[in-house]
C-alpha positions as CSV (number, residue, x, y, z in Angstrom):
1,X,88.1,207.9,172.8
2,X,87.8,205.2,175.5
3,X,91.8,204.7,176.5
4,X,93.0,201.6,178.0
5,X,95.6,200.6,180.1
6,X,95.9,197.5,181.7
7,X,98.8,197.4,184.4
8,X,99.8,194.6,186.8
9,X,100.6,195.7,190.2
10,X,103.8,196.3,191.6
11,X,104.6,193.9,194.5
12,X,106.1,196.6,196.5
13,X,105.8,196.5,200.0
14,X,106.0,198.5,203.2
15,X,106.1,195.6,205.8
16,X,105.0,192.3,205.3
17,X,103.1,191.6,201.5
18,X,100.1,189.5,201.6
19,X,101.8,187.3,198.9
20,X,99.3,184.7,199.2
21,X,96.6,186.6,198.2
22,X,97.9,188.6,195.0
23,X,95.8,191.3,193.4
24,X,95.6,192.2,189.9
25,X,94.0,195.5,188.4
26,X,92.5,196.4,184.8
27,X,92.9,200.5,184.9
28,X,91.2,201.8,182.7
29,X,90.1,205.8,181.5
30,X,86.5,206.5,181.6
31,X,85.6,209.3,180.2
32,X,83.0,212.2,181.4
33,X,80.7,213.7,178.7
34,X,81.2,217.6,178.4
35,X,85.3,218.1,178.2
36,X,86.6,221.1,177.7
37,X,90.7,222.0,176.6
38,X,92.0,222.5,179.9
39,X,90.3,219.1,181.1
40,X,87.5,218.7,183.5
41,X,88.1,219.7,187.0
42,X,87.0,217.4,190.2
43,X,87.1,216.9,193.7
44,X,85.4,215.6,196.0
45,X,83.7,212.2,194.7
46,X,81.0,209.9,196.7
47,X,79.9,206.5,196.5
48,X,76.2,206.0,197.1
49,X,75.7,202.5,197.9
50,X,72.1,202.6,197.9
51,X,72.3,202.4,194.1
52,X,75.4,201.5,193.4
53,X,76.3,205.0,192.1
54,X,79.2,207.0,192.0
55,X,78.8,210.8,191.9
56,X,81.2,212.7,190.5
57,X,80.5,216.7,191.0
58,X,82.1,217.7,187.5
59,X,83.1,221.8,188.5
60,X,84.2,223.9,185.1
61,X,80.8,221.3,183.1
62,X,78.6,222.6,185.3
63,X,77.3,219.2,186.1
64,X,77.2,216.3,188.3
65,X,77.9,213.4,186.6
66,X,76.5,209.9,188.0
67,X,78.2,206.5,187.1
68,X,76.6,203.0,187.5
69,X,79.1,201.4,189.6
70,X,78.3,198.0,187.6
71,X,77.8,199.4,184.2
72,X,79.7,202.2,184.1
73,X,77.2,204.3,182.3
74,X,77.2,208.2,182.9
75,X,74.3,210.0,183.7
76,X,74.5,213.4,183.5
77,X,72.9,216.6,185.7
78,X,73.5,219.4,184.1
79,X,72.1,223.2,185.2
80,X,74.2,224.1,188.5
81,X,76.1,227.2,188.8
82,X,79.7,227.7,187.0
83,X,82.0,230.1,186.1
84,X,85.4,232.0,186.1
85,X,86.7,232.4,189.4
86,X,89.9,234.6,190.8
87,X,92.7,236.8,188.9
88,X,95.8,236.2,186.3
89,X,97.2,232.8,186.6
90,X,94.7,231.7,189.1
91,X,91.7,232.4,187.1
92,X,90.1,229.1,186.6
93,X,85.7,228.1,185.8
94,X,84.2,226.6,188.8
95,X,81.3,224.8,190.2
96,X,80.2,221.6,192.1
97,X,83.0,219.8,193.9
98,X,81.6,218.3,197.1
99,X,78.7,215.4,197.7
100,X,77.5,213.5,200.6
101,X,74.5,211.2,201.0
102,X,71.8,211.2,203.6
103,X,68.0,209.3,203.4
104,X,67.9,209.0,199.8
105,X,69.0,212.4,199.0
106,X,72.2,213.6,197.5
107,X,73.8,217.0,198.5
108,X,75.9,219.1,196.1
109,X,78.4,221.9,197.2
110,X,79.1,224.5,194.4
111,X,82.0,226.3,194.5
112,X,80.9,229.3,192.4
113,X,77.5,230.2,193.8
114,X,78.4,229.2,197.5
115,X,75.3,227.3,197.4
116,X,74.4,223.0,198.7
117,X,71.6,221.7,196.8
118,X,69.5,218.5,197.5
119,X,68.7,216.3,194.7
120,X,66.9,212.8,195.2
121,X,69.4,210.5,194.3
122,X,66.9,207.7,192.3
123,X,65.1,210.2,190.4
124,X,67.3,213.5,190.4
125,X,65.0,215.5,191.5
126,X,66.1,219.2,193.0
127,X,65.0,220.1,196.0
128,X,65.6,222.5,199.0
129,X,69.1,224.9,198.2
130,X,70.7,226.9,200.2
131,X,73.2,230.1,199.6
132,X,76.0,230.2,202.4
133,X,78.2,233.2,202.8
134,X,81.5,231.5,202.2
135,X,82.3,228.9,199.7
136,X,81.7,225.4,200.8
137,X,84.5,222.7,200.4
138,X,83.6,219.6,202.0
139,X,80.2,218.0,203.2
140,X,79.2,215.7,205.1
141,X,76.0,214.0,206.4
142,X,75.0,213.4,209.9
143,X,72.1,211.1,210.7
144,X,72.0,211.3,214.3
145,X,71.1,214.8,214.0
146,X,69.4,215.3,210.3
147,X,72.1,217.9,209.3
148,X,74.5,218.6,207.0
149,X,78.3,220.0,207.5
150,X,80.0,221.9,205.6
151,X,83.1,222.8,205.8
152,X,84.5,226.5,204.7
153,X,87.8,227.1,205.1
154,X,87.8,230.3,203.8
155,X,86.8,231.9,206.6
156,X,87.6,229.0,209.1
157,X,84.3,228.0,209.7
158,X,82.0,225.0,209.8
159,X,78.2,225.5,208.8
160,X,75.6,223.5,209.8
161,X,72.7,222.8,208.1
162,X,69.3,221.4,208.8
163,X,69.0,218.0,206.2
164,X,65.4,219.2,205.0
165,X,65.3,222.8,204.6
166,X,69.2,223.6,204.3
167,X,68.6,226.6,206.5
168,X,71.6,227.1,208.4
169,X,71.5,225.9,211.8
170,X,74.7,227.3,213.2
171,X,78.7,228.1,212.3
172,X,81.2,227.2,214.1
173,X,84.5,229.3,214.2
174,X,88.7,227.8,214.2
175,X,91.7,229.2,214.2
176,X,92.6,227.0,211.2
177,X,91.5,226.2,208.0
178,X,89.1,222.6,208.2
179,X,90.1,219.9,205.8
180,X,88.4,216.8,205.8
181,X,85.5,215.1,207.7
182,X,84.1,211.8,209.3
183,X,81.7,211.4,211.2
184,X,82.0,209.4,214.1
185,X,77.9,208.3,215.4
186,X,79.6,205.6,218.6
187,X,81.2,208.4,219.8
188,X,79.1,211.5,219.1
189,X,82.2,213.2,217.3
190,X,82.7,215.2,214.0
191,X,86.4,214.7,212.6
192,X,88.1,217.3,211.0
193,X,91.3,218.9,210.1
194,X,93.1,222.2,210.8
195,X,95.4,221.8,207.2
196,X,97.4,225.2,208.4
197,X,98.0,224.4,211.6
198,X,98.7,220.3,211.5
199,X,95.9,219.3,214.0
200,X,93.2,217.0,214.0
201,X,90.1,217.7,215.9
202,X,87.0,215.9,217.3
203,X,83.8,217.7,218.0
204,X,80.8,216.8,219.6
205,X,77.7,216.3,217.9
206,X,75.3,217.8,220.8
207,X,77.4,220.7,222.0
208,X,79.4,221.6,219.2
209,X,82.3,221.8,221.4
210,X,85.7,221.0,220.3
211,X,86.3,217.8,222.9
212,X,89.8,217.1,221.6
213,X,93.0,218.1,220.0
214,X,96.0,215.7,218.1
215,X,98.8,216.3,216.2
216,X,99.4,213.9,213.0
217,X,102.7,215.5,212.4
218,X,101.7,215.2,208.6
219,X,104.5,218.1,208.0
220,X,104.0,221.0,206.3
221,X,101.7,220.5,203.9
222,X,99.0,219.3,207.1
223,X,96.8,216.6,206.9
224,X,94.2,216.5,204.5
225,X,91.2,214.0,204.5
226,X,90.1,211.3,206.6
227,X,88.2,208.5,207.1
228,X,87.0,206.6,210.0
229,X,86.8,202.9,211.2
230,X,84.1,203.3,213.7
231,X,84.0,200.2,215.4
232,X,88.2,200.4,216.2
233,X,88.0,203.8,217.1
234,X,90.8,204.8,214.3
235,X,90.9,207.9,212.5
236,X,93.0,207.1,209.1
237,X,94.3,210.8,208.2
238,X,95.4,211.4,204.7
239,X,98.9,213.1,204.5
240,X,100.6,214.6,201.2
241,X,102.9,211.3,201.2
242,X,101.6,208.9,203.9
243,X,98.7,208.0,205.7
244,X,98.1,207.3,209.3
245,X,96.3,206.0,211.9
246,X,95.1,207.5,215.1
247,X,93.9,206.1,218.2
248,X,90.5,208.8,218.2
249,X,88.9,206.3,220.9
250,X,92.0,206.5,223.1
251,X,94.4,209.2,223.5
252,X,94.5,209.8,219.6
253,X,98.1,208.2,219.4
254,X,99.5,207.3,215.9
255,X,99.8,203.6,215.7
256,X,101.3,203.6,212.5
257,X,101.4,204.9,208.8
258,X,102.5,203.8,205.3
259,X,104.2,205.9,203.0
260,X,101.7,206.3,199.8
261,X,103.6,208.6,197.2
262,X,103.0,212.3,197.2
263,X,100.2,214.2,195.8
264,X,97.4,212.5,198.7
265,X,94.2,214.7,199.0
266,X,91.7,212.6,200.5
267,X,91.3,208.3,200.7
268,X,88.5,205.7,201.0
269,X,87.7,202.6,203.5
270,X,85.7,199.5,203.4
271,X,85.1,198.3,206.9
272,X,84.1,194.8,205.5
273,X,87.4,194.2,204.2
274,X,89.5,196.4,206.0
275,X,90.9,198.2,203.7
276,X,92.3,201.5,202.9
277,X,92.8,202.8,199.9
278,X,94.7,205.7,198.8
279,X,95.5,207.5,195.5
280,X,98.2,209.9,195.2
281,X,98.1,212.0,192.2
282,X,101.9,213.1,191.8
283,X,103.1,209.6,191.9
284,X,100.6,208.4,189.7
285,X,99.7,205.5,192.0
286,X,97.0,203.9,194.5
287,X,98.0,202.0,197.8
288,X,96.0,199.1,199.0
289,X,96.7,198.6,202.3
290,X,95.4,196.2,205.2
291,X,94.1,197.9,208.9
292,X,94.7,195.1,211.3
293,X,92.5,195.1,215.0
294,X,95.7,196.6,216.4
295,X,95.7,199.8,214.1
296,X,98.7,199.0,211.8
297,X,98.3,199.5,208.4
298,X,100.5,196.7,205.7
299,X,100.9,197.6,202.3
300,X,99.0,195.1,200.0
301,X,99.3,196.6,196.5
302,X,100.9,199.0,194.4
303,X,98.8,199.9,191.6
304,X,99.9,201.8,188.8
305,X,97.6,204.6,187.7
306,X,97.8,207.8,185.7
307,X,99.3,211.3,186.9
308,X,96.3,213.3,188.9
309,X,94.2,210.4,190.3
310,X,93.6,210.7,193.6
311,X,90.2,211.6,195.9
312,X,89.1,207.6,195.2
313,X,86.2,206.3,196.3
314,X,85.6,202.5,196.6
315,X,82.2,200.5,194.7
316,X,80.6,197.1,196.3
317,X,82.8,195.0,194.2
318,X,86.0,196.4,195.2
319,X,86.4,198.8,192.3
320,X,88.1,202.1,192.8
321,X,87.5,205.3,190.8
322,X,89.1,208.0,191.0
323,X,89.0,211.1,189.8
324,X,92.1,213.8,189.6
325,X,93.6,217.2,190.3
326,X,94.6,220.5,188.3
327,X,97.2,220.2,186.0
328,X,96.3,217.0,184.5
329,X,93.8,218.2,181.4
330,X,92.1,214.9,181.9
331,X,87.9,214.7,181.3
332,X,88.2,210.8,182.6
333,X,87.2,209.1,185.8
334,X,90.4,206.4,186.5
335,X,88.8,203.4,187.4
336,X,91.2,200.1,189.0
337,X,88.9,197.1,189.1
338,X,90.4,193.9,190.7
339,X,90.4,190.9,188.5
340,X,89.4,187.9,189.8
């Protein structure tokens, strides 16, 4: 049953409110064809602009699920690798989670198998896949140098992978567990996180070396995903209840943050616009903010949403869908189009 909710947005503000230009949302509940009791479980999402498609790697189904941006029609992939994972209260059915986009080719990380396929992202085509030794979390494509990284915090690593054959190039060994990615082509750099040890990291591309160290002082619970506005050099880092900016082409300073609500995994940005937007699944709620040329972020919009949205990822016509964490039992993408 297709739910509806249609919520105007709270005018709340951290700094100064665009009031001139106001936003109004239509959320809405789109729902994801093979539900099961306990929900359907998601996390990582991707937008592939190329045709307008979001991706939605749909774990416990066993299936990626591919929505028309415009339409909203779902496509589904079925066949990859599921099943029960872990012990007692943490037993749970697993599968793909993670996508990135490279050349016309979309790659899937699967959570019970350990394994990153390649699928042709027009016709859905399978191609080269690849079995890695430690479960994959987060991907991320890298044009410069036709590979693929992966990260696997279980073990603290990073793999890299060749874009064609998925053989494994090489891994690259922390001292923390990496959370997040962006890739940074102006300056060489792979971004990521170590979530245990509240650090932020910049790599280079060639050498693999780690070139630099911050500290986003997210608390805790560490930082969790970021995203990068290349030309500015800032690093927007995704903390349980706020997000921030660093200075990446500088010193890696924080210029400023907003507060967001809790439950923040990961967050999207559209260069064009400037825009950040963040879901946070606790509060039940998505920030809009603004990322001015100095690095400070102003809160445009408080959007109402639904408890376990979060991990958004932003279509060409400003639409936001998101998908959600455990504990909700939803099977439905949350989508927050602007009305114009």
């Amino acid at each position: 049953m297709r739910k509806t909710l249609i919520l105007l947005t709270t005018l709340l503000a951290i700094g100064t409110l665009h009031a001139a230009d106001p936003v109004t949302y239509k959320v809405t509940m789109l729902p994801l064809p093979g539900a099961t009791p306990t929900g359907i479980s998601m996390d990582y999402l991707g937008y592939d602009a190329a045709t307008n498609s979001v991706w939605v790697p749909a774990g416990n189904t066993g299936a990626v699920d591919v929505i028309d941006a415009t339409t909203r029609k779902v496509t589904q992939i079925s066949g990859f690798p599921s099943g029960e994972m872990g012990s007692g209260n943490r037993k749970r059915v697993t599968g793909p989670t993670s996508v990135t986009f490279g050349k016309g080719t979309a790659y899937i990380g699967d959570r019970f198998d350990s394994s990153v396929c390649a699928l042709d992202t027009r016709t859905h085509a399978r191609g080269a896949c690849v079995k890695l030794d430690s479960m994959p979390d987060g991907l991320a494509y890298v044009a410069s140098t036709h590979e693929v990284w992966v990260t696997t915090p279980r073990d603290k690593t990073i793999r890299i992978l060749d874009a064609t054959t998925l053989v494994q190039k090489e891994k690259l060994t922390f001292e923390g567990n990496p959370e997040g990615f962006a890739v940074d082509a102006t300056r060489g750099r792979f971004y990521t996180n170590m979530e245990d040890k509240d650090l932020t990291l910049a790599i280079d591309l060639k050498s693999h070396k780690t070139v630099a160290t911050w500290k986003p002082a997210c608390g805790e619970d560490g930082p969790h995903g970021i995203k990068l506005a290349e030309k500015d050099g800032y690093l927007l880092v995704a903390c349980s209840t706020k997000t921030e900016v660093l200075d990446v082409g500088h010193t890696g300073t924080v210029l400023s943050s907003v507060d967001t609500g809790d439950g923040v995994d990961d967050l999207d940005y559209v260069s064009s616009t400037r825009t950040v937007y963040v879901g946070a699944a606790k509060a039940a709620q998505l920030t809009v903010a603004h990322l001015d040329a100095a690095g400070k972020l102003t809160v445009k919009e408080k959007v109402a949403t639904h408890a376990g949205a979060r991990n958004g990822v932003v279509a060409n016509n400003g639409t936001v869908f998101l998908g959600h964490g455990g504990g909700s039992n939803l099977s439905d993408i949350v989508v927050a189009a602007p009305v114009k």
